[in-house]
Structure formats: structure tokens, C-alpha cells
N, C-alpha and C positions, 0 to 999 in steps of 0.2 A: 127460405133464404138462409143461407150458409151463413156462420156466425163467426167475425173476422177477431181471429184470436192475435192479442198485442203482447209482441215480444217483449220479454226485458234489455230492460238498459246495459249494454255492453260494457262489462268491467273495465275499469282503467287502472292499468299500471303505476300505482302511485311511488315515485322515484325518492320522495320528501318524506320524513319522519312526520305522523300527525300524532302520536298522544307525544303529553306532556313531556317524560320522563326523556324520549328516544329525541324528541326537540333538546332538551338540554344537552345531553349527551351528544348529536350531531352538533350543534354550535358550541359544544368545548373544543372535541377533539375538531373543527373546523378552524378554530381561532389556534390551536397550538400548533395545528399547521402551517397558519400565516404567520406566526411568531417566527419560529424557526426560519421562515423566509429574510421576515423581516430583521433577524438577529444575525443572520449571514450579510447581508445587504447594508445594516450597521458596521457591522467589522471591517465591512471593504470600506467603505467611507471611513473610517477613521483611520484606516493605512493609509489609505490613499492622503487624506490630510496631512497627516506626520509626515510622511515619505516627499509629498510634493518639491519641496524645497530642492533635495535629491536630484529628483528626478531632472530639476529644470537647473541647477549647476552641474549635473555629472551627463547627461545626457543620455544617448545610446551605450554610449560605455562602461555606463553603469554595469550593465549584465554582460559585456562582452570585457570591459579589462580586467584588468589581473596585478591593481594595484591595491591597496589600500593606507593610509596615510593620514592623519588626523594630528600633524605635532603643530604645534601654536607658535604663530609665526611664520607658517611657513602653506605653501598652497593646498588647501583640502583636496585629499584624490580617494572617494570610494566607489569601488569598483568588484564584483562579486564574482566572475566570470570562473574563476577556478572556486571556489566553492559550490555552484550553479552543477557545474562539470562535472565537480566528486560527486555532490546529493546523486545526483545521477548513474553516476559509474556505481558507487556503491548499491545501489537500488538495483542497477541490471545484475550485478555480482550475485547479492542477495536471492535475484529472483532465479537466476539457474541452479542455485541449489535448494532454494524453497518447494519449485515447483514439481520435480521429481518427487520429493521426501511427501508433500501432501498428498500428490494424488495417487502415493504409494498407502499411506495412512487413511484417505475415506476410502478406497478400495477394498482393502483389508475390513474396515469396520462395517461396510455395506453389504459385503460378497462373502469374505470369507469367515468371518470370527462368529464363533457360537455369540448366542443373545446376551447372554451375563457378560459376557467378554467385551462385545462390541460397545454397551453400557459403560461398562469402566474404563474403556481408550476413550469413547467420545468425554466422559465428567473428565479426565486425563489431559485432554485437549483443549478442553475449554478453561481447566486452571493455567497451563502454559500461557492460554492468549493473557491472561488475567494477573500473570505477574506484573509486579511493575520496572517500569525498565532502567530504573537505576537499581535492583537487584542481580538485571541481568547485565548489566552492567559490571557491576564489583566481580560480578563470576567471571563473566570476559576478561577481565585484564587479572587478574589472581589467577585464573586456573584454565583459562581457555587460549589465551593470548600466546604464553608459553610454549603449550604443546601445538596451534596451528604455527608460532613459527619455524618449529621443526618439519611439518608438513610444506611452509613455503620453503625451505633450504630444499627441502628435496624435489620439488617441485623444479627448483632453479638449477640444482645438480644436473635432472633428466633432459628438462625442457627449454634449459634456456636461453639455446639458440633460436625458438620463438619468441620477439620482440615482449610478448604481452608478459611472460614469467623471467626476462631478466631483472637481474637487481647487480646496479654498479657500486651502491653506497655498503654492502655490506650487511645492512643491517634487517633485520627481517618482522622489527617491531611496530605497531601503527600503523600498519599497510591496511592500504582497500580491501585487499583480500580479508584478512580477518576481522573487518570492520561491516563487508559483507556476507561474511557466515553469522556474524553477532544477530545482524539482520534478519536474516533469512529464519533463524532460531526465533523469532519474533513473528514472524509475518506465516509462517508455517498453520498455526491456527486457524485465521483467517481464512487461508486458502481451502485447507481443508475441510473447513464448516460448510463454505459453499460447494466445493467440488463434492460432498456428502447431501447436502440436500439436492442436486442436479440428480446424484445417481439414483435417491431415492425416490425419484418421480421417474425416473425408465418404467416401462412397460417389462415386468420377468418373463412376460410370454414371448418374447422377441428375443433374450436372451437366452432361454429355455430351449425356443427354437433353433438356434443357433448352435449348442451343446448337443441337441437331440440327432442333428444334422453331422455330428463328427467333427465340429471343431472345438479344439483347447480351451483352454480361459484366456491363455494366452491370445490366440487368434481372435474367438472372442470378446476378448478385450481391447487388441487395436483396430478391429474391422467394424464392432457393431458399440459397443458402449461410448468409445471415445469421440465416436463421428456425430453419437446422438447428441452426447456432452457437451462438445467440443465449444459450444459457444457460453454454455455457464460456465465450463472453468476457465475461460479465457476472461470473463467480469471478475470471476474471483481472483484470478492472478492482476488483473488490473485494480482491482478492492489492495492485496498487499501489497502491490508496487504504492499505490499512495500512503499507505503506511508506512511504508520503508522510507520514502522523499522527504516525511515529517520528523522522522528518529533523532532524536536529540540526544540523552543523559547516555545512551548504552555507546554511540558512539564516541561521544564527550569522550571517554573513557580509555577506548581502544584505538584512536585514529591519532595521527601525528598532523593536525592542519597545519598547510602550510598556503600560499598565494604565491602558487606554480603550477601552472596547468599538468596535471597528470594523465595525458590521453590515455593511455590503453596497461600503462604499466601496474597492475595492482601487486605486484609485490615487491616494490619501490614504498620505501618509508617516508610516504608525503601522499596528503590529497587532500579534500575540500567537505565541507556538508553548510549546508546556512542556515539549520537550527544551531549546528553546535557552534558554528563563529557566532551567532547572535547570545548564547548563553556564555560563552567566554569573553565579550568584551558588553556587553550588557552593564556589568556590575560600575564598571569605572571608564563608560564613554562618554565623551563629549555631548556639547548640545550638536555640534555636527554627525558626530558618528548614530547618535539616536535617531537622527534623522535617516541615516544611512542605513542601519540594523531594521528599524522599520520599514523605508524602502524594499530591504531584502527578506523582509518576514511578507510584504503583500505578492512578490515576485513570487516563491514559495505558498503561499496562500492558490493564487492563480490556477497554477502547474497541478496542484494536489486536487482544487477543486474539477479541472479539466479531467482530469484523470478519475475522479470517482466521478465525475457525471456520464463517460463513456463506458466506464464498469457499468453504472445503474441500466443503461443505454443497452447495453450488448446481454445484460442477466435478462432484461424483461422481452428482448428479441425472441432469445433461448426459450423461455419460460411463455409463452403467449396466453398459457391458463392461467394468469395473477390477474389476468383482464378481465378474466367472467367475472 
């Protein structure tokens, strides 16, 4: 009689930490992920408290007028709409000239610069993200502010019989223009840290192949890397576009705010951001206008967080190996 031999027990994949140590360590880092939930989730609720009052005296018009008005005695009207407007206008300004310059910079450190080289741009790069922005600020308005608005006068000289580069006031100081290069000098990092980690996950055998095949770098570059790319760096330019909508002290600095809708004219000395009007009337508002400034810090809040949750959204599309 044949001797019936008993399998072993088939292994199971255990998904849960079991010694001690790897338990602790999963229920830290578990708990400091719900915090973070939960510390986001506080902040909205306490805007939304402060702000309420706002919301339900000013209405819709809150974010669509273009008033604002806090004298005593007389009817409270706050209303964000051209600051709303600028944050925005200056943020797209920013981002046409960020996003050339970065994906010119991880290019270069990915593809082209010897290893010691490519070392010293990226530590280079990441000190840039790392100043603070009322440094670059003071730079802005002392030594940069100056010489871009000899760049808008000539801009206005060539172009400006194009609506977007007239200027009727003359003047060529605190414009969006140079409140969106300030930017973009800011958000450049950023962009570039991710548009550098996307490249270094390509496959070189693809682009190898491509070179072997008779095409340029140039070719190269718009036919096979950028197409791989194309969706990480579109999260990283949406990563600095919400940096840019939060910019406060640098444009403090260099912007001339004003509560007059500036559609499309950036080199017109007037436009909006709603960090910097809440830092400039913060210090000596009302019990109304703090309601108001709060209102427009949760507006602002909303927008940025929308805006990096479609960044996270579209990087980990890209990316589908973060999932293993």
C-alpha cells in the first residue's frame, strides 16, 4: 500500500507587521498619517468658522466683487474678486516662464552634465527652493524690479499693439509681469525636482535606441522623452502652480495691489494676490475685515489644495511603480 505523503501548509502572505519593533513603527508612521489628515480637516473648520459670518453677509459676491470697504458707519462690502483674479493671473505668468527654465535644468542634470557637475546643480537647486521668500523678495524690488521694468517698456515699445503688453498709466512698476518672474524664480525648483526624478525613471534603453536609430537629442527629446514624461511634469508644474497661488512676502514686495480687475494686462501697474492683501490689512482690521481676510485665506486654502491633490492625482498616473 502506497504511503500517502502530507503536504505542507501553504505560506501566507502576511500584509501586517507581527514582531514587536515593525508594530510600533507601523502604528507610528499610521497615526502621523491620520494626523496630517486630521490637522488639514482642523484648519478647514476653523476657516470656515471665522469666515462664516462673511460668507452669509457678503454672499456670492464675496469672490466675484471687486469691492472692498470696512469704514464704521457706514455698509461693510468685502468682496475678493480682483485679488482671486491676480493670485491667478500672476501664477499663470509665473508658470510660462518657470516651466521652460525647469525642464531646461533637470534636462541638463539628467542627460547632459558630467556626474560631479550634475551634483552641484541639483545641491544648487535645491538651496534656491530653500531660500526664504522675503529674501527674495528684498532682491525683487532693490535689483530685479528695476531692470524687468526696462524689459516691460520694451516689451510695450514692440508689442503693444497687443492688448496683453499695453500700458496706458505710464508707469512700469508693480505690474503682474514682474510679480510673475519673482514667482516663477521660486517655483523653478519645484518643478524641476520633479521633472528630474520622472526623467530618471525612463528606461536609457529606449532613449539609446532612439540615438542609435539617427535621431538628435533634440528629436529625441520632443518625440520620445517628453511623451514618456509628459504626465509627471504636468503634476510638477501643477505642484509650482500651487506654490505660486500661496506667495505671499515676495510679492508683498513687488506688486502694486489694487481692487480693479486686471484681466489680461500684466504690464499695467495694478493687480491682486490674497496672501498679500491678507498680510497687508491683517495687522490693523476690523472685527469685520478678519472675518473677511479669513474668508479669503479658506477660498485660497480650497484652490491650492484642489490644485495639489490633481498634482498628487496626475504624478502617481505617471508613476504606476509607486504602487508596488
Amino acid at each position: 500500500m502506497a504511503e500517502t505523503k502530507v503536504l505542507p501548509k501553504r505560506r501566507r502572505l502576511v500584509a501586517k507587521p507581527t514582531g514587536a519593533k515593525d508594530k510600533l513603527f507601523f502604528r507610528t508612521a499610521t497615526a502621523a498619517a491620520y494626523l496630517a489628515i486630521v490637522l488639514v480637516g482642523l484648519i478647514l473648520a476653523f476657516l470656515l468658522w471665522r469666515a462664516w459670518p462673511t460668507f452669509e453677509m457678503q454672499g456670492i459676491d464675496f469672490i466675484f466683487g471687486s469691492t472692498w470697504s470696512a469704514v464704521e458707519g457706514e455698509e461693510t462690502i468685502l468682496q475678493i474678486g480682483p485679488m482671486l483674479w491676480g493670485s491667478l493671473l500672476i501664477a499663470i505668468v509665473g508658470i510660462i516662464f518657470a516651466v521652460p527654465m525647469a525642464i531646461a535644468v533637470a534636462y541638463f542634470i539628467e542627460f547632459l552634465a558630467p556626474t560631479r557637475v550634475a551634483k552641484v546643480a541639483t545641491i544648487l537647486v535645491d538651496l534656491l527652493a530653500a531660500l526664504p521668500s522675503i529674501v527674495i523678495g528684498l532682491w525683487g524690488v532693490e535689483i530685479f524690479a528695476p531692470e524687468a521694468a526696462k524689459w516691460s517698456m520694451f516689451l510695450n515699445e514692440t508689442l503693444g499693439w497687443f492688448p496683453v503688453f499695453s500700458n496706458e498709466s505710464g508707469n512700469f512698476i508693480g505690474t503682474p509681469f514682474i510679480a510673475g518672474c519673482i514667482v516663477a524664480v521660486m517655483i523653478v525648483p519645484i518643478i524641476a525636482s520633479v521633472t528630474r526624478e520622472i526623467f530618471s525613471q525612463m528606461d536609457r534603453d529606449l532613449i539609446n535606441a532612439s540615438i542609435a536609430l539617427g535621431a538628435g537629442r533634440a528629436s529625441t527629446f520632443r518625440r520620445v522623452i517628453m511623451p514618456t514624461a509628459s504626465g509627471g511634469v504636468v503634476g510638477g508644474v501643477l505642484l509650482g502652480l500651487g506654490r505660486a497661488l500661496g506667495e505671499t512676502v515676495a510679492i508683498f514686495f513687488v506688486l502694486n495691489l489694487a481692487f480693479d480687475i486686471n484681466l489680461f494686462n500684466v504690464l499695467e501697474s495694478r493687480g491682486g494676490s490674497i496672501a498679500s492683501l491678507i498680510l497687508s490689512k491683517f495687522g490693523e482690521a476690523t472685527t469685520a475685515e478678519i472675518s473677511g481676510l479669513m474668508a479669503a485665506g479658506l477660498v485660497l486654502f480650497v484652490v491650492t489644495l484642489l490644485v495639489s491633490t490633481l498634482a498628487a492625482y496626475i504624478v502617481n498616473k505617471a508613476q504606476p511603480w509607486r504602487k508596488l
